[in-house]
N, C-alpha and C positions, 0 to 999 in steps of 0.2 A: 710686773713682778713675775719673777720664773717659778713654773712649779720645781717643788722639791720632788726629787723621786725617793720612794721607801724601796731599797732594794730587798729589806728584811721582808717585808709584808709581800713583795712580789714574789720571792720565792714558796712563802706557808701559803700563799692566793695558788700556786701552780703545784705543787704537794698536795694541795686537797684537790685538785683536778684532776690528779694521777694517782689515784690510790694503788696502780701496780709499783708505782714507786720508779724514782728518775735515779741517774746516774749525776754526779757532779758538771758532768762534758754537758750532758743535757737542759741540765739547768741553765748553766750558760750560754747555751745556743738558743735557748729558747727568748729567754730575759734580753741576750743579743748585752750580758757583761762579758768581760772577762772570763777565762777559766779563775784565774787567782782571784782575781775581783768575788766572783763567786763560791769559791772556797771560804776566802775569809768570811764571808757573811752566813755562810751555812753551816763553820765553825761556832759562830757566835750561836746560832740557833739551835745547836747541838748543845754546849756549853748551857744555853739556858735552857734546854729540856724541852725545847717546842719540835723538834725535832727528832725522829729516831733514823739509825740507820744498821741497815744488814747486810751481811757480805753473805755472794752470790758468785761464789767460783773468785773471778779475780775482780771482780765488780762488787761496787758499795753501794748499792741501793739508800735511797733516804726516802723517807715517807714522814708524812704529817703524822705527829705524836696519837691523833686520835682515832685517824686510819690505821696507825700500825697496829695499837691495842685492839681494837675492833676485829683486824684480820687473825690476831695472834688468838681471842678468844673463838673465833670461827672456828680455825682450824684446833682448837682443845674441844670444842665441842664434836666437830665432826669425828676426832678422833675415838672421843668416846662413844659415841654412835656406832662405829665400826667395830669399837671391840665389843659389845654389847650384844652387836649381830652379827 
């Protein structure tokens, strides 16, 4: 019996590996799918919220839902730190 591959779970496996956050081309090359193969499945993980993503000039960055909150609350903290001092 062949394994089944989880293409969903290999990409949220390699987003929390990369908390600076991948590019779509990236994910692809890494996983070794498809660009589209890889769109579609990181549409769907967008779609259901496990996913966030940020645009960075003419790049999309994606990051794992609970890396991005983490870094979004750093930098609100650091923020306030700075204006404080």
């Amino acid at each position: 019996m062949q394994k089944k591959r989880k293409p969903k779970k290999t990409i949220m496996k390699l987003l929390d590996e990369h908390p600076e956050g991948l590019t779509i081309q990236k994910v692809a090359n890494i996983t070794k799918m498809s660009r589209l193969t890889a769109t579609k499945y990181i549409h769907e993980l967008l779609g259901e919220g496990r996913i966030r993503e940020r645009k960075v000039g003419v790049a999309r960055l994606l990051f794992s839902k609970e890396r991005f909150i983490k870094s979004v609350k750093e930098e609100q903290i650091i923020k306030k730190l700075k204006e404080k001092f």
